[in-house]
C-alpha positions in Angstrom: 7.8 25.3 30.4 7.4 26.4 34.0 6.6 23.6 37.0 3.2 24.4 37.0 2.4 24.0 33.7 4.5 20.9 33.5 2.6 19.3 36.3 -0.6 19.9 34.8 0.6 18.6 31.4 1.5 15.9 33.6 -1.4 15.1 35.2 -3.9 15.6 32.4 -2.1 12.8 30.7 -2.3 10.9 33.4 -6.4 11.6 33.5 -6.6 11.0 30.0 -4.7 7.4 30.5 -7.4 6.4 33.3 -10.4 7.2 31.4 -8.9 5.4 28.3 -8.3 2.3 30.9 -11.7 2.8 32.0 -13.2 2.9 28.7 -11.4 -0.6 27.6 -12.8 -1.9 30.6 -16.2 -1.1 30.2 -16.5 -2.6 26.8 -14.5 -6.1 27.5 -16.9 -6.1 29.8 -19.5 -5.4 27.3 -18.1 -8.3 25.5 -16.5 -6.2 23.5 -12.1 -6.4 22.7 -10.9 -3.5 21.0 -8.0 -4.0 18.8 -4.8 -3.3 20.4 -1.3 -2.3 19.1 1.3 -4.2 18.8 4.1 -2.6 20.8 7.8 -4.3 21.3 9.0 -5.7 24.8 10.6 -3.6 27.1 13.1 -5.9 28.3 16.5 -7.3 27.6 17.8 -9.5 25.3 16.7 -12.7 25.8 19.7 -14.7 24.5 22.3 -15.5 26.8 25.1 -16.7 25.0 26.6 -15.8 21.5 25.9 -18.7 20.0 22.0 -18.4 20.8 21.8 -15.0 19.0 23.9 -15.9 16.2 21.7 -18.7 15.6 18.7 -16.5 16.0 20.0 -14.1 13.3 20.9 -16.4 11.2 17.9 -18.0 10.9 16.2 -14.6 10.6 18.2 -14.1 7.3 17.7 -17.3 5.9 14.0 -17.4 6.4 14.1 -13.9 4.9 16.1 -15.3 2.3 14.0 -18.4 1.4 11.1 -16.2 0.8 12.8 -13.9 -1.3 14.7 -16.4 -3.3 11.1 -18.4 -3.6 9.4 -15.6 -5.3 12.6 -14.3 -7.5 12.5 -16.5 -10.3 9.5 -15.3 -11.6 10.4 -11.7 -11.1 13.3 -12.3 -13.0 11.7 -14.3 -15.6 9.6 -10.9 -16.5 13.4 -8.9 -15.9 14.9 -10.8 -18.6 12.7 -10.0 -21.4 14.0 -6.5 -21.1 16.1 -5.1 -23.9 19.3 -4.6 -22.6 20.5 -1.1 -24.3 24.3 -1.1 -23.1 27.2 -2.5 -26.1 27.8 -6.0 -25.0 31.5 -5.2 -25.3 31.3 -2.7 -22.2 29.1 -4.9 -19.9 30.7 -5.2 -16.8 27.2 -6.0 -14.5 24.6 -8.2 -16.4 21.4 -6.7 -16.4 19.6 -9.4 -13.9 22.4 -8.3 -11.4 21.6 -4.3 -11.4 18.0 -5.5 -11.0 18.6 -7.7 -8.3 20.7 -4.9 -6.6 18.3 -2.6 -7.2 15.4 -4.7 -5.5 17.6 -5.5 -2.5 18.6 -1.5 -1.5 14.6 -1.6 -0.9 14.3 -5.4 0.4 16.8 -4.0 3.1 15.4 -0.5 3.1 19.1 1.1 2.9 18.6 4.8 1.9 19.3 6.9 -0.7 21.9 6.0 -3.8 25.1 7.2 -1.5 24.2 5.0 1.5 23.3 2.0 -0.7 26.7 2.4 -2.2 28.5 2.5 1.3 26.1 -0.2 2.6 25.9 -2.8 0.4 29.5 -2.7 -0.7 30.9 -3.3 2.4 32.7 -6.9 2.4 31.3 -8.5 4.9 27.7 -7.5 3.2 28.5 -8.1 0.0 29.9 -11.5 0.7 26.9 -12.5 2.5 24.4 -11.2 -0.6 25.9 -13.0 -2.9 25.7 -16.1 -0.9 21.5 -15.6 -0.5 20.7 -13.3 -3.7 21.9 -14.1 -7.4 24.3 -11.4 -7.4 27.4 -12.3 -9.7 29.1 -9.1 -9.1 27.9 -5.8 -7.0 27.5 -2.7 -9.2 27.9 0.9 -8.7 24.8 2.9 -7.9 25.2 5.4 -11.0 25.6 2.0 -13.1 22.1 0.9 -11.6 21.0 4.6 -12.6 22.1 4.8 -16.5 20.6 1.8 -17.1 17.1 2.7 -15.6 17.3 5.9 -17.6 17.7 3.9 -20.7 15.1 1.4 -20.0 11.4 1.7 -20.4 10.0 1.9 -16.8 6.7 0.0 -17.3 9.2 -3.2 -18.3 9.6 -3.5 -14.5 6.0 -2.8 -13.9 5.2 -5.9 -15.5 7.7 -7.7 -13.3 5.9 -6.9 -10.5 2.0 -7.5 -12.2 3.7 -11.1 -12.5 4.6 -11.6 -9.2 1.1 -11.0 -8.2 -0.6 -12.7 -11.2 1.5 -15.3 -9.5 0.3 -15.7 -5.9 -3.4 -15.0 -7.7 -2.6 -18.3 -9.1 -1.2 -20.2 -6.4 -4.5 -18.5 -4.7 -2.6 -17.1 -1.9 -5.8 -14.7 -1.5 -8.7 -16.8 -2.3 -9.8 -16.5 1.5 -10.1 -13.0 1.3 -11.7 -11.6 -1.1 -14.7 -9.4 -1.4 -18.0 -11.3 -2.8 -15.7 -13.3 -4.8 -14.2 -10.2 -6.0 -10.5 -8.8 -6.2 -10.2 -5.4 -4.5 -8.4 -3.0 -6.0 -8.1 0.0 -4.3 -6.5 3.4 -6.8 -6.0 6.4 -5.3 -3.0 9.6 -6.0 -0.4 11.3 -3.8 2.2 13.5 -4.4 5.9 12.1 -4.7 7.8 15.2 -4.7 7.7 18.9 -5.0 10.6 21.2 -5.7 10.6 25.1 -6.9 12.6 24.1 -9.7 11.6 21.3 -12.4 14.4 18.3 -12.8 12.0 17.5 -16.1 9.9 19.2 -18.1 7.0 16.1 -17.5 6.7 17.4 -13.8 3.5 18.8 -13.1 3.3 22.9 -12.8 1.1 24.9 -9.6 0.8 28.6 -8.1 1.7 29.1 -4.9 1.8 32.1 -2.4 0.0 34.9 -1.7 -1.9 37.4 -4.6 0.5 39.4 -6.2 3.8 37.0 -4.8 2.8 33.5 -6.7 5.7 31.3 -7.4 5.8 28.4 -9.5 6.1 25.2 -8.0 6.8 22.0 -9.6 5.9 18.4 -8.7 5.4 14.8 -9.0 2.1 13.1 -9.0 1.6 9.1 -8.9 -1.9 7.3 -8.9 -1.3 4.0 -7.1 -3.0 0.7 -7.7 -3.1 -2.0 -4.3 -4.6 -4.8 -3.8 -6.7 -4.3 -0.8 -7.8 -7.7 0.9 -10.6 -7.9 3.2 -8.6 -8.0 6.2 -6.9 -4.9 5.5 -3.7 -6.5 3.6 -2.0 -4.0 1.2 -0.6 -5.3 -1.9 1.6 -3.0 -4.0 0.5 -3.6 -8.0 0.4 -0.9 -10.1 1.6 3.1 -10.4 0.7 5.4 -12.9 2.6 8.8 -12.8 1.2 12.1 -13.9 3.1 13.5 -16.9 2.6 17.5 -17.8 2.7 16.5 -21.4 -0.4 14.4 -21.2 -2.6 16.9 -20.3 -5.6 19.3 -22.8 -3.0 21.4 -24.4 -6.2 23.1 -26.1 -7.8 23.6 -22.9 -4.5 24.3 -21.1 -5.1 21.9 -18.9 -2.3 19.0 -17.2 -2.4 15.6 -16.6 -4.8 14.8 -14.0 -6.2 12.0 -11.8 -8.7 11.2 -13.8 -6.9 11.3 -16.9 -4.2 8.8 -15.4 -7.4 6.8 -14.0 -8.2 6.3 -17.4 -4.6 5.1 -18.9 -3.9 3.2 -15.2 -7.4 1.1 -15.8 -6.0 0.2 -19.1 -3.2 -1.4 -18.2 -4.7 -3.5 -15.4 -7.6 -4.5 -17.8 -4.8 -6.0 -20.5 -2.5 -7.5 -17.4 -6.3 -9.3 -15.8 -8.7 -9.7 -18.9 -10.5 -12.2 -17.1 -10.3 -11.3 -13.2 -13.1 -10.7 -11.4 -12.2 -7.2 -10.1 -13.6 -4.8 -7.9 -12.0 -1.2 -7.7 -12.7 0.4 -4.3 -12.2 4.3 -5.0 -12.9 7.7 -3.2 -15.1 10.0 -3.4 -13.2 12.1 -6.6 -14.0 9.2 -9.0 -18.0 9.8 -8.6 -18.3 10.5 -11.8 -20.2 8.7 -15.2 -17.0 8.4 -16.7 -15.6 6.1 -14.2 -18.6 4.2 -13.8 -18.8 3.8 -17.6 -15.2 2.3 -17.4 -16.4 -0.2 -14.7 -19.0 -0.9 -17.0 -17.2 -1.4 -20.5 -14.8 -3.5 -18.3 -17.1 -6.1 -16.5 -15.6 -4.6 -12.9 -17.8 -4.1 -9.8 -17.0 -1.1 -8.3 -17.4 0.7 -4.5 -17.0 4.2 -4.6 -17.3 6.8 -2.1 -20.0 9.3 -2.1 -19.4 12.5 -0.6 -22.0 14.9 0.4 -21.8 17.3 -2.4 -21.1 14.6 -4.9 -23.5 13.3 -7.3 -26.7 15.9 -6.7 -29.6 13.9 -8.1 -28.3 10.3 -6.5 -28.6 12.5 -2.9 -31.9 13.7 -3.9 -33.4 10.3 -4.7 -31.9 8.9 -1.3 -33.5 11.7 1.0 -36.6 10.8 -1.1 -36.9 7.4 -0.8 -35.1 6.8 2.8 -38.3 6.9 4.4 -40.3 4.6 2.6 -37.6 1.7 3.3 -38.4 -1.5 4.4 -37.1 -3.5 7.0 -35.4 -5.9 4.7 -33.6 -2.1 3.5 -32.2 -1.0 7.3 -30.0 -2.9 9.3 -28.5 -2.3 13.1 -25.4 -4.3 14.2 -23.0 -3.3 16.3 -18.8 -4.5 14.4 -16.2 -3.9 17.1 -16.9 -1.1 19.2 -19.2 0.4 17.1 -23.0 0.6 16.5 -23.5 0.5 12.9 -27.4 1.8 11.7 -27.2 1.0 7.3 -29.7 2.4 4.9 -29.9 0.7 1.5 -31.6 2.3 -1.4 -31.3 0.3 -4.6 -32.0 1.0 -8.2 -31.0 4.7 -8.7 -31.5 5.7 -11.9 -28.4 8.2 -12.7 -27.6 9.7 -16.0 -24.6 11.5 -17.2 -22.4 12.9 -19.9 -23.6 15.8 -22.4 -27.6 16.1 -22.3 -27.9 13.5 -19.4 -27.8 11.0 -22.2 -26.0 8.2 -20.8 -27.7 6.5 -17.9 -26.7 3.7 -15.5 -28.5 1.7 -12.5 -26.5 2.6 -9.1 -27.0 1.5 -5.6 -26.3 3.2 -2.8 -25.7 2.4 1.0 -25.7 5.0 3.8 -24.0 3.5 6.9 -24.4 5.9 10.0 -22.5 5.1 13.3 -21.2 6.1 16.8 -18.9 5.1 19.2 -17.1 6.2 22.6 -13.9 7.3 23.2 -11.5 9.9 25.1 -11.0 13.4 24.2 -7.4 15.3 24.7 -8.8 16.1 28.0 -9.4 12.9 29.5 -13.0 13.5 29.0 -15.2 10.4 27.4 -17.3 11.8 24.8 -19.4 10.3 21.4 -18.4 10.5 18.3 -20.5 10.2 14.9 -19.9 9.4 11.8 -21.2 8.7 8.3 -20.6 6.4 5.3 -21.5 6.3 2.2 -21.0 4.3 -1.2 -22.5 3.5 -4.7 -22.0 0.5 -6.3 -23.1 -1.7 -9.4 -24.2 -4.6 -6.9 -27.4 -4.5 -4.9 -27.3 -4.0 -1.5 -29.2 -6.3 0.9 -29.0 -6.8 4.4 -26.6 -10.2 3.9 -24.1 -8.3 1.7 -23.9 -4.9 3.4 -21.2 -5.8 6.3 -19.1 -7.6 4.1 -18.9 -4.9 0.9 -19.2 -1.6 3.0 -16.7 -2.7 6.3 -14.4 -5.7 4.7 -14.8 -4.2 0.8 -15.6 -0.2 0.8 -13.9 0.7 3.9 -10.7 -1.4 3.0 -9.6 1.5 0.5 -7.8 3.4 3.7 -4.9 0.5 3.7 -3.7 2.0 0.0 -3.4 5.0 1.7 -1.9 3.3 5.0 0.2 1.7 2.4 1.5 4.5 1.2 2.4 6.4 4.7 4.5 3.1 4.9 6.6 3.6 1.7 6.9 7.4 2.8 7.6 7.3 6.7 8.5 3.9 7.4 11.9 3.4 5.6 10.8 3.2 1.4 12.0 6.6 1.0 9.2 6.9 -1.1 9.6 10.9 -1.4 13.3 10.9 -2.1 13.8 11.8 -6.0 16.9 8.5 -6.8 17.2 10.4 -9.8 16.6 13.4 -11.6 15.8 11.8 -15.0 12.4 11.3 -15.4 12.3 7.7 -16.2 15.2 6.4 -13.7 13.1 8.3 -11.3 10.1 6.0 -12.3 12.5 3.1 -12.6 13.3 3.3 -9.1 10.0 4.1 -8.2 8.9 0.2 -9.4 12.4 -1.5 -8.1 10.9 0.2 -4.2 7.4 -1.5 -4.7 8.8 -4.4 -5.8 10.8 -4.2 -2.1 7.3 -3.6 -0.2 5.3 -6.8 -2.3 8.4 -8.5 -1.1 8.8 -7.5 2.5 5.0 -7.3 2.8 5.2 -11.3 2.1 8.1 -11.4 4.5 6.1 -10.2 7.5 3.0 -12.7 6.5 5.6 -16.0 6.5 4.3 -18.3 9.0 8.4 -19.0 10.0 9.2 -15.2 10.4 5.8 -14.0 11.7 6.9 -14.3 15.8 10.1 -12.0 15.4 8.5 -9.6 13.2 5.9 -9.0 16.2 8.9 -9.2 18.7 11.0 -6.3 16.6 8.7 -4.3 14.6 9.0 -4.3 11.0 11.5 -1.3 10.7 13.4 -3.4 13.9 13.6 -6.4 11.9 15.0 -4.9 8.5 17.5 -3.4 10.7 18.7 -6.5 12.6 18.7 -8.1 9.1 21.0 -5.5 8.4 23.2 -5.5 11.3 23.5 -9.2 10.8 24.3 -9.3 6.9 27.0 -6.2 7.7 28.6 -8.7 10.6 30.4 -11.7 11.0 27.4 -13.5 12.6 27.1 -15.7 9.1 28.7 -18.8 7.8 28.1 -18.6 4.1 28.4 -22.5 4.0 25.4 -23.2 6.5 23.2 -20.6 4.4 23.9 -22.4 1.1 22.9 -25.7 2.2 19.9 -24.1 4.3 18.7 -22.0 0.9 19.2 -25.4 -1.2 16.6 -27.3 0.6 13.0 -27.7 -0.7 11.3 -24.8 0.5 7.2 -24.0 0.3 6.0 -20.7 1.4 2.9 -20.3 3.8 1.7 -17.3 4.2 0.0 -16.6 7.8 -2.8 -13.9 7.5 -4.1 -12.1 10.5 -7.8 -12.0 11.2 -9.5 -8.9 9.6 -9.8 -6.8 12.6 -6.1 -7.5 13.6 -3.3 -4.9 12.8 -0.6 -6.1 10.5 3.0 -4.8 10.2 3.1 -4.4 6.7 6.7 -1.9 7.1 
């Protein structure tokens, strides 16, 4: 890059940073506070002796510890009801041990199977996990490995369905819910892709130009969160997409909807009786999804794209100008001015002949805002919303279902940049047998649930923001792999009574959920 282009890189970053100062100053002084990041301190450390930071990190560890250790038992109470396929006379590592293990390479976020094995094997590591974790010896990774590849996967599913039947019990969430509802937000994304298959269950593509296609194989899950109304993501279900279970008749694989289908099952049998409502996007407009919300009692917010769903679009444009006042409704949330459209009772009708009919309601949410181009420039923006659901809309329920409920379903997907970018590993392929792979897949959102509910813990909530979440895990790390710890002060720390509070930000407030 020559000067001159430098400086004027230079200085239209510099434009761009005074109009964006601008901008936040006009709307505070609008009365309006645009959420801001949280960034770490630029400044150094702020112990001054030894002592001071040893007694910083240790209580980091033990705090992390105490809500780990709180919520363990009943993970383990699931673990232990699965078979354990190894001869008893060869057992070296019980089976809650290599589960345990497996939970903590994720918990401390250490890598792949090679670093875990030079990480947590380390003495002064290994000492300190088995004075916080119920580890009675520390295994091998391939161990950990041959026994996930013998196991059935959805065993350790169910662990983690427990843990949050759990905190739906000890109504953890109860403040922040949607209309009384549980959201649950499903939506797919690919794992991994290679150009050659490690199982024959991966799913199959063409690739490349006409006339140079390659095959292309990968690895498709539909994930399941819990999606509060604050924007909390909370890791609960996975349902991967298996080549075998596709329309062998119709040549056809496994697809989302078909996984939709098995995935909605499963969470019907785990929560007979919870009042659910799924929050999906814009490919599950569709009759048979709504049926299944039907059949199952479940409320549902789905996305409606513009070419989605013809005749619901065509009724809208029809009757969108004979609304009422009680129908529209103008509010500005944030820095945004918000103009909804509510058009109840749509009569919709699907499957073969249109024979099948249902009652939808749909809510159209235009809005525009301010803010500043690449070129330091301020310019408007506009967007639109929309979703169907089986509730009415009215002007009392539309903030709440379409902002804290509808709009919510980006944090799975947050959720998942997380597990993939932010230390989970959530693309590298642990193993190449097909259920280890998914074995390993449940032990690493087992770790998220866990560090999620780290991060909210009213004791550790202060040096998460300080550190960052990734910042944290590592001085965790740095501390467990040190000689910062006396084992005997931890023990009689992790001992003492010990009830876990869990400190939610407000709704609009961004959470570090790394």
């Amino acid at each position: 890059m020559s000067r001159a282009s430098g400086g004027t890189a230079r200085q239209s970053r510099s434009d761009r940073r005074r109009a964006q100062r601008e901008l936040r100053h006009s709307k505070r002084s609008a009365g309006i506070h645009p959420n801001s990041h949280t960034t770490r301190p630029n400044r150094t450390s702020r112990y001054e002796t030894v002592e001071q930071e040893r007694q910083a990190r240790s209580e980091a560890v033990i705090e992390q510890a105490r809500v780990v250790g709180q919520k363990l038992p009943t993970l383990l109470n699931a673990l232990s009801r699965i078979r354990d396929p190894r001869n008893p006379r060869y057992v070296q590592h019980t089976l809650k041990s290599l589960m345990v293990y497996g939970i903590l390479m994720f918990l401390l976020q250490t890598g792949s199977r090679r670093r875990s094995n030079e990480r947590l094997s380390a003495p002064a590591m290994k000492a300190a996990l088995q004075g916080l974790y119920p580890l009675e010896s520390l295994p091998h990774q391939d161990t950990l490995c041959r026994l996930l590849a013998r196991i059935e996967p959805l065993q350790i599913e169910k662990a983690l369905v427990a843990l949050v039947a759990r905190l739906i019990r000890d109504k953890k969430f109860a403040d922040h819910l949607v209309e009384g509802c549980y959201p649950i937000a499903i939506d797919g994304t690919q794992k991994m892709v290679r150009w050659q298959a490690a199982d024959d269950a991966w799913l199959r593509r063409q690739v490349g130009a006409e006339g140079k296609k390659r095959t292309q194989y990968y690895v498709y899950v539909l994930e399941a969160n819990l999606v509060l109304s604050n924007g909390i993501s909370i890791p609960l279900m996975s349902e991967f997409l298996d080549y075998h279970r596709g329309d062998s008749e119709r040549e056809k694989q496994d697809c989302e909807l078909r996984a939709f289908t098995r995935l909605t099952e499963r969470l019907k049998s785990y929560f007979p009786h919870l009042r659910i409502m799924l929050l999906l996007d814009g490919l599950f407009a569709s009759g048979p999804v709504i049926g299944r919300c039907r059949e199952y009692g479940w409320h549902f917010m789905i996305v409606l794209q513009d070419g989605s769903l013809p005749q619901v679009w065509q009724e809208y444009r029809g009757l969108r100008r004979l609304l009422s006042k009680e129908d529209r409704l103008s509010q500005r949330w944030g820095d945004r001015e918000q103009s909804f459209e509510l058009v109840n009772d749509i009569d919709y009708r699907y499957g073969q002949n249109e024979r099948k009919r249902a009652t939808i309601h749909l809510a159209v949410c235009q809005e525009q805002w301010q803010e500043v181009d690449r070129k330091g420039r301020l310019v408007e923006r506009r967007g639109r919303w929309a979703w169907i659901s089986d509730l009415r809309f009215c002007r009392e329920t539309a903030h709440v279902r379409c902002n804290l409920g509808g709009r919510r379903r980006w944090s799975i997907e947050e959720g998942m940049l997380v597990e993939k970018r932010q230390g989970y590993e959530y693309e590298h392929c642990y193993a190449e047998n097909w259920k280890a792979m998914q074995g390993y897949h449940y032990l690493m959102r087992i770790g998220h649930l866990l560090n999620v509910l780290v991060s909210l813990a009213s004791s550790l909530v202060t040096t998460i923001r300080e550190r960052g979440a990734q910042g944290f895990l590592a001085w965790v790390r740095e501390t467990l792999s040190g000689i910062w710890l006396k084992l005997a002060e931890l023990k009689a720390r992790l001992a003492a009574p010990y009830q876990l509070r869990l400190l939610f930000p407000l709704p609009d407030v961004p959470l570090l959920t790394g």
